[in-house]
PDB file with SEQRES, HELIX, SHEET and CRYST1 records, atoms N, CA, C and O in Angstrom:
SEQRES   1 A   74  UNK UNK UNK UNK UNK UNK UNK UNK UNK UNK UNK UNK UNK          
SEQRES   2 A   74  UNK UNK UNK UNK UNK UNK UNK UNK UNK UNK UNK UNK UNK          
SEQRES   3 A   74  UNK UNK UNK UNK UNK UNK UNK UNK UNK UNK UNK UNK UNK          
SEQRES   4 A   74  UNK UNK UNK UNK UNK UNK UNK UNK UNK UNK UNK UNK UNK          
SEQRES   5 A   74  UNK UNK UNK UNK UNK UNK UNK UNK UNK UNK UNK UNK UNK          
SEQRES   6 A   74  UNK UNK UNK UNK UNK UNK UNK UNK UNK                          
HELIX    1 AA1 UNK A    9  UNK A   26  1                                  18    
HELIX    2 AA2 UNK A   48  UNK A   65  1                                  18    
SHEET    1 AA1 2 UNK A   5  UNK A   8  0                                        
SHEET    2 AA1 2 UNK A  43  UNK A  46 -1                                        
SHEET    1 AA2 2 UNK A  30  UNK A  32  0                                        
SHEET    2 AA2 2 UNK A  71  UNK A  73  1                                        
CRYST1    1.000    1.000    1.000  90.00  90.00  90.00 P 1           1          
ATOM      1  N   UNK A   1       0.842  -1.178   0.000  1.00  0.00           N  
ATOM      2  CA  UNK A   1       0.000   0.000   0.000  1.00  0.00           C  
ATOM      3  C   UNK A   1       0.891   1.246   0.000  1.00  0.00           C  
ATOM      4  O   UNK A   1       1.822   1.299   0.804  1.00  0.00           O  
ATOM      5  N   UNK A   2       0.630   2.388  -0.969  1.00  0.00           N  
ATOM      6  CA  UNK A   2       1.753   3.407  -1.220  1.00  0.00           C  
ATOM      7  C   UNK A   2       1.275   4.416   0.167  1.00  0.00           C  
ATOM      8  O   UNK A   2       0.142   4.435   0.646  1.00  0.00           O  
ATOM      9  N   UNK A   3       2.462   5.225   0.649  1.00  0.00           N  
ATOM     10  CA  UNK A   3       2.482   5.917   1.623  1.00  0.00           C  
ATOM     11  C   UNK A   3       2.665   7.335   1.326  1.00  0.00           C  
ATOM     12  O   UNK A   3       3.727   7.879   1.626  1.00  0.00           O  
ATOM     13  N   UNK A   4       1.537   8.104   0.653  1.00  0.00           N  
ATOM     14  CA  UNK A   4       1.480   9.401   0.006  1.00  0.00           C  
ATOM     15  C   UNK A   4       1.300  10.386   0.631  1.00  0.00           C  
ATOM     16  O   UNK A   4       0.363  10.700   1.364  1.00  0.00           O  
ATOM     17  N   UNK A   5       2.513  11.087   0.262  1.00  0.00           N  
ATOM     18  CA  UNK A   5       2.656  12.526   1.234  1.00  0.00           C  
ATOM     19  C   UNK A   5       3.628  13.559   0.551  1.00  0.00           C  
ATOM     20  O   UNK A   5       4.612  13.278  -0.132  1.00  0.00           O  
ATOM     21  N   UNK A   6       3.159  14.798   0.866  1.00  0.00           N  
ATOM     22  CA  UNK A   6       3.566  15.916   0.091  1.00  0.00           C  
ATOM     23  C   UNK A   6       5.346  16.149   1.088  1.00  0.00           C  
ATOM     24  O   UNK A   6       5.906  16.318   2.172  1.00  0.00           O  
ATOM     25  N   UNK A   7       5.472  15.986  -0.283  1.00  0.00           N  
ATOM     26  CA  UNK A   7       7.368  16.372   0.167  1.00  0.00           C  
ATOM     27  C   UNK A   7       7.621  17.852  -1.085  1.00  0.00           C  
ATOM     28  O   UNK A   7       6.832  18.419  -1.840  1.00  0.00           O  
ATOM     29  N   UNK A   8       8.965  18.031  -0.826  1.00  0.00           N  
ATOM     30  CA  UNK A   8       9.512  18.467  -1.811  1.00  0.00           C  
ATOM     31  C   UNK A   8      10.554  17.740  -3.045  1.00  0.00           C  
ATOM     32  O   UNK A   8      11.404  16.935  -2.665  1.00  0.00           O  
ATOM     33  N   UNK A   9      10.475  17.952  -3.982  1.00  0.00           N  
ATOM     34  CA  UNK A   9      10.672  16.934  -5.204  1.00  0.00           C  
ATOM     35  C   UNK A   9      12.064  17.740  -5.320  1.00  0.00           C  
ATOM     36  O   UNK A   9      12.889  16.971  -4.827  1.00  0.00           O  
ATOM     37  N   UNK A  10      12.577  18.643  -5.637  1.00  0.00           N  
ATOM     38  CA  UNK A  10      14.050  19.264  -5.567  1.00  0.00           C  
ATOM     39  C   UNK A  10      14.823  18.298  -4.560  1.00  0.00           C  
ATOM     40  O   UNK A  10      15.918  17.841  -4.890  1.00  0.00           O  
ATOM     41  N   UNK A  11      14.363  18.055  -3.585  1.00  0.00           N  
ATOM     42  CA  UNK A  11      14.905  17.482  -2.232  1.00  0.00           C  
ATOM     43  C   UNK A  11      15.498  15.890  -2.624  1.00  0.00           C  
ATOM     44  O   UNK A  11      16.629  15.510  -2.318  1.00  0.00           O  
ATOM     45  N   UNK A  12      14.698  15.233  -3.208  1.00  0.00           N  
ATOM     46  CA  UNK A  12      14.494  13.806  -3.508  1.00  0.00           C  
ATOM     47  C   UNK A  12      15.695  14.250  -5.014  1.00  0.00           C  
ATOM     48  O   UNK A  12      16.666  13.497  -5.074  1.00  0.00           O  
ATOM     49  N   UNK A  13      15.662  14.819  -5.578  1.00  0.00           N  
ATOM     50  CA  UNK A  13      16.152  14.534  -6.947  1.00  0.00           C  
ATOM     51  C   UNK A  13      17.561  15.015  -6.501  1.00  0.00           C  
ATOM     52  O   UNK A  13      18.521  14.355  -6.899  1.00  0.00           O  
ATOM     53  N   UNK A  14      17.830  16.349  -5.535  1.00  0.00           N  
ATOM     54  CA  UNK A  14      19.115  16.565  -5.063  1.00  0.00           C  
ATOM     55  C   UNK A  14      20.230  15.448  -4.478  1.00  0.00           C  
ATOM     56  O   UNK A  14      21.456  15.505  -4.384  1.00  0.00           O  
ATOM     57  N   UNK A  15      19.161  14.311  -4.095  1.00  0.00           N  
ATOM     58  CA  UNK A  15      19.472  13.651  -3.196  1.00  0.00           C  
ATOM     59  C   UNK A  15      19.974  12.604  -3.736  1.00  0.00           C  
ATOM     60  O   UNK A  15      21.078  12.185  -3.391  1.00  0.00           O  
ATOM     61  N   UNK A  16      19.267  12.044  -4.630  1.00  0.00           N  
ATOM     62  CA  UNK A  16      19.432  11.163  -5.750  1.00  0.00           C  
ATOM     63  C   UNK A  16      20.824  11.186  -6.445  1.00  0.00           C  
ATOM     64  O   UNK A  16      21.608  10.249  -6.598  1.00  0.00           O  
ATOM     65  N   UNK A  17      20.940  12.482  -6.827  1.00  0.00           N  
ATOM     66  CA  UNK A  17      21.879  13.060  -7.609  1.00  0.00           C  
ATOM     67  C   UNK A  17      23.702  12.768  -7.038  1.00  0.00           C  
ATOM     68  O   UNK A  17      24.735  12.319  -7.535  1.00  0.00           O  
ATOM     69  N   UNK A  18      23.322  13.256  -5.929  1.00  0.00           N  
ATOM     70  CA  UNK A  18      24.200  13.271  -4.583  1.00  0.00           C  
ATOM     71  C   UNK A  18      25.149  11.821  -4.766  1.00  0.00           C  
ATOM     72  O   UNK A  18      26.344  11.717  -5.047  1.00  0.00           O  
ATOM     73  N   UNK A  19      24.067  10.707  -4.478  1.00  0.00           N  
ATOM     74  CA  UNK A  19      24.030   9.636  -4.291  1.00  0.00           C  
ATOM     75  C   UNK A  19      25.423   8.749  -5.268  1.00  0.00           C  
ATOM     76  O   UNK A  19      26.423   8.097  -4.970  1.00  0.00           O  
ATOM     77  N   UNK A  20      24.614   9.293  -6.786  1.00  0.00           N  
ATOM     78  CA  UNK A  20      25.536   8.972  -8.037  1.00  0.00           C  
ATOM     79  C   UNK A  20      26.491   9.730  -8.514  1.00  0.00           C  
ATOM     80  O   UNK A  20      27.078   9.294  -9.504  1.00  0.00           O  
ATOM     81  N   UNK A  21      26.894  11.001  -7.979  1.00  0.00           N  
ATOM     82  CA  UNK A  21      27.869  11.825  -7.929  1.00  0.00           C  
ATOM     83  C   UNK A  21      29.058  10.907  -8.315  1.00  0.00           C  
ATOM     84  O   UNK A  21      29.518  10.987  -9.454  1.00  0.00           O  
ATOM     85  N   UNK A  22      29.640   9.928  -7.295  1.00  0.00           N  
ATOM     86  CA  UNK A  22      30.674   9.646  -7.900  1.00  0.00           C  
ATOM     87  C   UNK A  22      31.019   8.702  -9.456  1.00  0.00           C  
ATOM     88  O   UNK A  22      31.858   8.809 -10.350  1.00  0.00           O  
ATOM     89  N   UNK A  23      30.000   7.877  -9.203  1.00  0.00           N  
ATOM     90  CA  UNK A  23      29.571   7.084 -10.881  1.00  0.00           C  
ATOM     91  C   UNK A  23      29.998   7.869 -12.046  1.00  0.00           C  
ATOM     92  O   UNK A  23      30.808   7.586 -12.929  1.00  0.00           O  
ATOM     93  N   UNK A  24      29.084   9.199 -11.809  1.00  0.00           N  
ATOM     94  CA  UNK A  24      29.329   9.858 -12.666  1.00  0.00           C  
ATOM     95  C   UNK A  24      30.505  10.843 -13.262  1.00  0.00           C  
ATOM     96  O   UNK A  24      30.638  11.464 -14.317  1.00  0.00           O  
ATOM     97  N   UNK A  25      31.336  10.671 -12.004  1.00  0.00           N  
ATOM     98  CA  UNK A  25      32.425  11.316 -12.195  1.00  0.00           C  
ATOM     99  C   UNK A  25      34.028  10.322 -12.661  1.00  0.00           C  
ATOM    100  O   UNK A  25      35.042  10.825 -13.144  1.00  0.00           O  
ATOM    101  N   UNK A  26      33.830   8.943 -12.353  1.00  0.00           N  
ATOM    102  CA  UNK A  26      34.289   8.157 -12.782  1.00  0.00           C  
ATOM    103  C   UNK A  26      33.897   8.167 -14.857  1.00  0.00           C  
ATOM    104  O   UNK A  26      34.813   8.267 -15.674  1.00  0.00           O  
ATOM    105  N   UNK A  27      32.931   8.085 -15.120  1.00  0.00           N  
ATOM    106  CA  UNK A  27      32.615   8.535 -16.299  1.00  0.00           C  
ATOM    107  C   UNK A  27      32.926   9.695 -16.949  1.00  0.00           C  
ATOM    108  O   UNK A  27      32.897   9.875 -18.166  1.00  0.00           O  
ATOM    109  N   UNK A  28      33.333  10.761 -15.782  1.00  0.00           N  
ATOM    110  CA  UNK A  28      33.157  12.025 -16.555  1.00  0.00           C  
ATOM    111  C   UNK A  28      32.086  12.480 -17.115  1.00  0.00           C  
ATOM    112  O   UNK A  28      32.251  13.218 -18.086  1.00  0.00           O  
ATOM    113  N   UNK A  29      30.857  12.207 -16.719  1.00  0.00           N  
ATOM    114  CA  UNK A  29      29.695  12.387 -16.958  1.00  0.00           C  
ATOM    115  C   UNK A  29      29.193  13.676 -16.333  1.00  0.00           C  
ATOM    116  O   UNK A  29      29.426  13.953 -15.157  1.00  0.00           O  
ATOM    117  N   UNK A  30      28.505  14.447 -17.141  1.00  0.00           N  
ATOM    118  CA  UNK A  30      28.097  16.106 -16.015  1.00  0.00           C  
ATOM    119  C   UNK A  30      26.369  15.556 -15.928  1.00  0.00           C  
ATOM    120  O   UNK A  30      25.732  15.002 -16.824  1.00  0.00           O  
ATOM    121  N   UNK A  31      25.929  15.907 -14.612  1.00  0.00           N  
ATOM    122  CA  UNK A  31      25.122  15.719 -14.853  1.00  0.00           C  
ATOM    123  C   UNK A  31      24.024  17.395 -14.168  1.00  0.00           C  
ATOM    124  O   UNK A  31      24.139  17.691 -12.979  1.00  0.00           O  
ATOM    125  N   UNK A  32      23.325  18.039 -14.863  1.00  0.00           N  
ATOM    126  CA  UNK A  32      22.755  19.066 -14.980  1.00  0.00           C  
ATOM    127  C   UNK A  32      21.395  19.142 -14.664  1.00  0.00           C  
ATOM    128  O   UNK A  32      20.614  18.460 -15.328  1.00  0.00           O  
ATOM    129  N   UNK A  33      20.923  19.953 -13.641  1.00  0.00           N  
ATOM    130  CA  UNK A  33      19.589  19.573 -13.199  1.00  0.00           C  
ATOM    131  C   UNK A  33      18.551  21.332 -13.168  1.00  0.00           C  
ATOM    132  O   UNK A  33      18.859  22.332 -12.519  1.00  0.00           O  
ATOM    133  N   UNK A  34      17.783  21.222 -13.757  1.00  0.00           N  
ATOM    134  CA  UNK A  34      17.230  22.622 -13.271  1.00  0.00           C  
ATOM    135  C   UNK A  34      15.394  22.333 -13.275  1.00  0.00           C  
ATOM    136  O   UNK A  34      14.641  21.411 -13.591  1.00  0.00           O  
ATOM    137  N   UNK A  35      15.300  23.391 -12.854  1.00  0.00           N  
ATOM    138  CA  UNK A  35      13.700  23.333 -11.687  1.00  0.00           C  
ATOM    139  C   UNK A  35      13.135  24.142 -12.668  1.00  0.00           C  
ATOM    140  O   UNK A  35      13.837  25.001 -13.201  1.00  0.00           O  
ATOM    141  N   UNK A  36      12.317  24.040 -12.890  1.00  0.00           N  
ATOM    142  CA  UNK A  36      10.688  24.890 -13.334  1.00  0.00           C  
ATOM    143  C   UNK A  36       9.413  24.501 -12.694  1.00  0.00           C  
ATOM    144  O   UNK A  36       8.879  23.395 -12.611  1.00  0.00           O  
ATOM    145  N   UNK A  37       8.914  26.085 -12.104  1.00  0.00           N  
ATOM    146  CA  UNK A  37       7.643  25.012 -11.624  1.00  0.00           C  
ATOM    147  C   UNK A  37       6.326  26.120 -11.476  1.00  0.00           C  
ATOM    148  O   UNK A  37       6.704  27.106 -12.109  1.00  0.00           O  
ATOM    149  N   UNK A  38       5.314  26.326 -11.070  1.00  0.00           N  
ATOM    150  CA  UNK A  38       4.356  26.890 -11.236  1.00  0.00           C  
ATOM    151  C   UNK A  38       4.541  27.824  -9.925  1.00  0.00           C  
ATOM    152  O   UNK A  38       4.928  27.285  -8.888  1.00  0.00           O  
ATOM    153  N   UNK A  39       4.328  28.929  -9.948  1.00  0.00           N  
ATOM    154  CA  UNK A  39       4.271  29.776  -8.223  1.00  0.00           C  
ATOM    155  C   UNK A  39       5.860  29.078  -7.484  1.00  0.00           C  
ATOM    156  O   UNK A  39       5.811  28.897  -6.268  1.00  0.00           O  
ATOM    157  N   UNK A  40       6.949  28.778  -8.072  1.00  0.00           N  
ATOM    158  CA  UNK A  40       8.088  28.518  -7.185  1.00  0.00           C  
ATOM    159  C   UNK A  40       7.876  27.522  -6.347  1.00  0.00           C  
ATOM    160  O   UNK A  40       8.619  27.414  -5.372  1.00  0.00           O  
ATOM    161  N   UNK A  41       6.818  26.596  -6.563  1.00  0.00           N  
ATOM    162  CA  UNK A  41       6.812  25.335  -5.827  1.00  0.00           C  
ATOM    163  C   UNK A  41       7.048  23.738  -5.713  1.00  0.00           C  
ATOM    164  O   UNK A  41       6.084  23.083  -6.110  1.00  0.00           O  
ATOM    165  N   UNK A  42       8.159  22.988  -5.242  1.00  0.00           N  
ATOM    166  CA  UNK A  42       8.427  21.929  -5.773  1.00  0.00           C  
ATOM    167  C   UNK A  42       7.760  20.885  -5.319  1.00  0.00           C  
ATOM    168  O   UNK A  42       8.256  19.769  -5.473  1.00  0.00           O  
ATOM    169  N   UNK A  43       6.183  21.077  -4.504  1.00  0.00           N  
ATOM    170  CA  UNK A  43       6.254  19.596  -4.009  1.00  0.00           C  
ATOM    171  C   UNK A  43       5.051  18.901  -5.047  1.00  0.00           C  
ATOM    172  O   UNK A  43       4.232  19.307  -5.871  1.00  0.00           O  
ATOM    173  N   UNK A  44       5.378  17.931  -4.611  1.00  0.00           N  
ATOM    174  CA  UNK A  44       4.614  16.736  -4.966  1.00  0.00           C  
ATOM    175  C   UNK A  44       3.837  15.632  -3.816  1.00  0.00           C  
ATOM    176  O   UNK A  44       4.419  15.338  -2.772  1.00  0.00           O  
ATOM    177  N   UNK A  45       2.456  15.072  -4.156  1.00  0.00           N  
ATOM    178  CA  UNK A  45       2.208  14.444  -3.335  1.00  0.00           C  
ATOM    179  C   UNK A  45       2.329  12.900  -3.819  1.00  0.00           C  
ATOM    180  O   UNK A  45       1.504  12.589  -4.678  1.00  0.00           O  
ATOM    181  N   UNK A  46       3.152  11.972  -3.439  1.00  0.00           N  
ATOM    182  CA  UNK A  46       3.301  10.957  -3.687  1.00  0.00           C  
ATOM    183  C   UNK A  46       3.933   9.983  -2.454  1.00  0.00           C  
ATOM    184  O   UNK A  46       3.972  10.218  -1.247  1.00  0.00           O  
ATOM    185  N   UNK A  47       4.422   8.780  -3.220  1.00  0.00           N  
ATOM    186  CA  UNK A  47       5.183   7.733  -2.392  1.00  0.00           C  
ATOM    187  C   UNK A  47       6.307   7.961  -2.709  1.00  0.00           C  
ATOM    188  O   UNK A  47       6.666   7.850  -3.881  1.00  0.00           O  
ATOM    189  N   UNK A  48       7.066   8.308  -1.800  1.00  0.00           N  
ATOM    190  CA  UNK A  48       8.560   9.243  -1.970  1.00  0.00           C  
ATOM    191  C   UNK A  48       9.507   7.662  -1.789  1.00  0.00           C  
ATOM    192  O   UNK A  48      10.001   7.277  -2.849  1.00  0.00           O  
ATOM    193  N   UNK A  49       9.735   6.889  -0.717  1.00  0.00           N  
ATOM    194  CA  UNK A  49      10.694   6.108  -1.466  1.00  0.00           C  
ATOM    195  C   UNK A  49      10.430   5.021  -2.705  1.00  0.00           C  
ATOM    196  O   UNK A  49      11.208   4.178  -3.153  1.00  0.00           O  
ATOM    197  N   UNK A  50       8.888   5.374  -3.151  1.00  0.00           N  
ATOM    198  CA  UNK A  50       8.820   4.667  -4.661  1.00  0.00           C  
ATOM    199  C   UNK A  50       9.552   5.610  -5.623  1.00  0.00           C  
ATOM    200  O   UNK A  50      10.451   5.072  -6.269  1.00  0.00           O  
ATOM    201  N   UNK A  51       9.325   7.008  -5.856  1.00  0.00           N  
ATOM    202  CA  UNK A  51       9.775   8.193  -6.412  1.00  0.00           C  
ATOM    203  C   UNK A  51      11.330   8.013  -6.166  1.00  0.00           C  
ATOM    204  O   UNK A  51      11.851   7.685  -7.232  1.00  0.00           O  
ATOM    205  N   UNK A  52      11.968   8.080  -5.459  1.00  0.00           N  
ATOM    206  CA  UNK A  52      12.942   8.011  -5.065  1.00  0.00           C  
ATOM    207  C   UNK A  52      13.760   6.595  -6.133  1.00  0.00           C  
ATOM    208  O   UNK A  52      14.584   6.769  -7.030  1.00  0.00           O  
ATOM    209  N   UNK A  53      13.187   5.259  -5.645  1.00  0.00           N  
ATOM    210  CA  UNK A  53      13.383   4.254  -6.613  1.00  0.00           C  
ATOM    211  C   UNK A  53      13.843   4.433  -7.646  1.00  0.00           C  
ATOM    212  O   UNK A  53      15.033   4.282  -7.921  1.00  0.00           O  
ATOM    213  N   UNK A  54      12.755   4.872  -8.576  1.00  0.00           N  
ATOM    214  CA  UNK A  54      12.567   5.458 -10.128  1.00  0.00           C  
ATOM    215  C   UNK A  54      13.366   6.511 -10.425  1.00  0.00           C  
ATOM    216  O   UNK A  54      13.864   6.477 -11.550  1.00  0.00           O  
ATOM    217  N   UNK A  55      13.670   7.580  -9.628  1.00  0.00           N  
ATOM    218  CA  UNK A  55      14.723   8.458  -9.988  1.00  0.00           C  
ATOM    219  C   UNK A  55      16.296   7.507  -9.672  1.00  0.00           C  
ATOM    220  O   UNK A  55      17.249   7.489 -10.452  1.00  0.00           O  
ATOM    221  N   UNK A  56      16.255   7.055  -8.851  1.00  0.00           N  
ATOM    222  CA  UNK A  56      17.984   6.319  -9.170  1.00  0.00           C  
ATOM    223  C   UNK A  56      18.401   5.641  -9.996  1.00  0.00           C  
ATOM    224  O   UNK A  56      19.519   5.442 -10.471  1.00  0.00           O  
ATOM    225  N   UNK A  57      16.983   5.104 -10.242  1.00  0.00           N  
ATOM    226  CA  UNK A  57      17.299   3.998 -11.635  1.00  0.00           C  
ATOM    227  C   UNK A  57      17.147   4.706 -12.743  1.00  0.00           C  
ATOM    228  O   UNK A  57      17.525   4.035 -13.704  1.00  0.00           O  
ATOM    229  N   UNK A  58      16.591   6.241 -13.193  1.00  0.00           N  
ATOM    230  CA  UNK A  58      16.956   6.925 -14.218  1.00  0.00           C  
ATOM    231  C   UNK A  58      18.020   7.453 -14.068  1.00  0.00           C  
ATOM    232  O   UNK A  58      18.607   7.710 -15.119  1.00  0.00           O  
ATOM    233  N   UNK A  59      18.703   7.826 -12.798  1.00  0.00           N  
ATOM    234  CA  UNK A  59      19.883   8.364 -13.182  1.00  0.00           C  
ATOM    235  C   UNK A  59      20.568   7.086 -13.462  1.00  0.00           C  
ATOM    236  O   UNK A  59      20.725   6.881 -14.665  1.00  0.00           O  
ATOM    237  N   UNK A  60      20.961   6.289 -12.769  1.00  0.00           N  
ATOM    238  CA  UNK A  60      22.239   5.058 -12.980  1.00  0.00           C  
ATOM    239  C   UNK A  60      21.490   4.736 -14.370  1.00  0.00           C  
ATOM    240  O   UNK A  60      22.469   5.204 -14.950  1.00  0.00           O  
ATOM    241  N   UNK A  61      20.843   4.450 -15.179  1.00  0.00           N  
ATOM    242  CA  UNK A  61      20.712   3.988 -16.491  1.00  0.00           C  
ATOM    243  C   UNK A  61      21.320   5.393 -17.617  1.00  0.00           C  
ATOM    244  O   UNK A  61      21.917   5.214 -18.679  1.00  0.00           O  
ATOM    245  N   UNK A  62      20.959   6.739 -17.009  1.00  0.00           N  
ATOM    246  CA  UNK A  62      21.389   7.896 -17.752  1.00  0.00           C  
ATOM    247  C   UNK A  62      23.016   7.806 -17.889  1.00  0.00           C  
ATOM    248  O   UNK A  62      23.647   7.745 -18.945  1.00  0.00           O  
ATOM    249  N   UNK A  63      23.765   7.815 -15.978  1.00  0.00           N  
ATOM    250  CA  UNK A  63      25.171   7.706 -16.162  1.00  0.00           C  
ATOM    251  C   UNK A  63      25.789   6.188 -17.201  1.00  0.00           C  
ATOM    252  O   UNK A  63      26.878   5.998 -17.743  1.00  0.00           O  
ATOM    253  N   UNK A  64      24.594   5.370 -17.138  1.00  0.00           N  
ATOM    254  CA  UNK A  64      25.389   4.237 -18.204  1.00  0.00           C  
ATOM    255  C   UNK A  64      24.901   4.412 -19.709  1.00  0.00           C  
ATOM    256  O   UNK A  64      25.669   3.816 -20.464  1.00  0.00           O  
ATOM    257  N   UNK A  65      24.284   4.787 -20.104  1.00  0.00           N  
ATOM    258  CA  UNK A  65      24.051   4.751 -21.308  1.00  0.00           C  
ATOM    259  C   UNK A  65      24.637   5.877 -21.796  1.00  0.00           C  
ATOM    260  O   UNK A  65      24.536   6.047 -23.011  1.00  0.00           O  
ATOM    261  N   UNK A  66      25.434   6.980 -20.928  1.00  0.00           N  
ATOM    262  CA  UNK A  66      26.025   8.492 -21.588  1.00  0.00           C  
ATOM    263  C   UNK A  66      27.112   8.105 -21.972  1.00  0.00           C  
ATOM    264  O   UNK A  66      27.573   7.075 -21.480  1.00  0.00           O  
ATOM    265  N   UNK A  67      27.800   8.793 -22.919  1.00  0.00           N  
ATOM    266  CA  UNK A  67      29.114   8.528 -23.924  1.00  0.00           C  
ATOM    267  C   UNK A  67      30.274   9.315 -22.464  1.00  0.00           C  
ATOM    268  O   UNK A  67      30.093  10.356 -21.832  1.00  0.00           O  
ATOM    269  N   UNK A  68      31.357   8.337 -22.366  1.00  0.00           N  
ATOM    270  CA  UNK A  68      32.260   9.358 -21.584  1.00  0.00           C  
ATOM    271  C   UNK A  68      32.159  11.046 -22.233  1.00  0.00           C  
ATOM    272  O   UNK A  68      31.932  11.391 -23.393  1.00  0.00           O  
ATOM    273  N   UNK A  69      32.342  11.647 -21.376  1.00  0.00           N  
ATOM    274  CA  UNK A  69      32.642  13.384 -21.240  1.00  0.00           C  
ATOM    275  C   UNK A  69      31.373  13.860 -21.373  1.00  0.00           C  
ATOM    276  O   UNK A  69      31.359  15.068 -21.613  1.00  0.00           O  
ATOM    277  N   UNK A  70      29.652  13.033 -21.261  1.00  0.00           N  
ATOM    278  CA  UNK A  70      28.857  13.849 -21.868  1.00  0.00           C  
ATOM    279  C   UNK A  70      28.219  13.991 -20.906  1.00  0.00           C  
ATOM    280  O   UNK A  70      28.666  13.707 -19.794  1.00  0.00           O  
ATOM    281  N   UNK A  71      26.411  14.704 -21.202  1.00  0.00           N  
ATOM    282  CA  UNK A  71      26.231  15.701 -20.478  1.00  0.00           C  
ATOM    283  C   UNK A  71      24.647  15.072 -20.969  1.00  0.00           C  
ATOM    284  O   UNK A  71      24.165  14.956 -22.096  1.00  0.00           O  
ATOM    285  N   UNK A  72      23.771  14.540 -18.838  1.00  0.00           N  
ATOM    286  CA  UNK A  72      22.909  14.710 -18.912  1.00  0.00           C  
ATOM    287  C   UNK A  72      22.273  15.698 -18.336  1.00  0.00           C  
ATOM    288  O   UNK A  72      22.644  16.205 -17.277  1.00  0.00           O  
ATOM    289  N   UNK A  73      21.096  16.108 -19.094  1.00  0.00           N  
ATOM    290  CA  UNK A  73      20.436  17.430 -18.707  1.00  0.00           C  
ATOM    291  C   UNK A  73      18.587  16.383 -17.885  1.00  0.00           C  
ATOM    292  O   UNK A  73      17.829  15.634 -18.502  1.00  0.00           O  
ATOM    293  N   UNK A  74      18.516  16.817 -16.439  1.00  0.00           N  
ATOM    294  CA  UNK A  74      17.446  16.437 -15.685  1.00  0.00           C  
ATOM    295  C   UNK A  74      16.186  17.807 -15.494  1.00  0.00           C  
ATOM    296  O   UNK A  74      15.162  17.616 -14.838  1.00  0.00           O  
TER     297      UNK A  74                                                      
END                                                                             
């Protein structure tokens, strides 16, 4: 049963990011993240360590499928 609750989504993706920092630097991989959002607000109401899940496994599939020196944009 999912456990849905308003977080902030910057927070989770910072975090994420954090996480694979070094992967990606072993690659030489940049990885580039920027926010857009309606009224300056990042949250979301969801199941944050499902969200969480799904963002690591897009980044670790992004840092492997990127050509050394390149550049994902999140």
């Amino acid at each position: 049963m999912p456990n849905n609750t308003v977080f902030d989504i910057k927070t989770s993706v910072d975090e994420i990011k954090g996480i694979l920092e070094d992967k990606a630097k072993m690659k030489s991989v940049n990885i580039d993240v920027k926010f857009t959002s309606f009224f300056n607000k990042h949250t979301v109401k969801t199941d944050a360590k499902r969200l969480q899940q799904v963002l690591l496994n897009l980044y670790s599939n992004a840092i492997k499928f990127t050509n050394r020196n390149g550049n994902i944009n999140v």
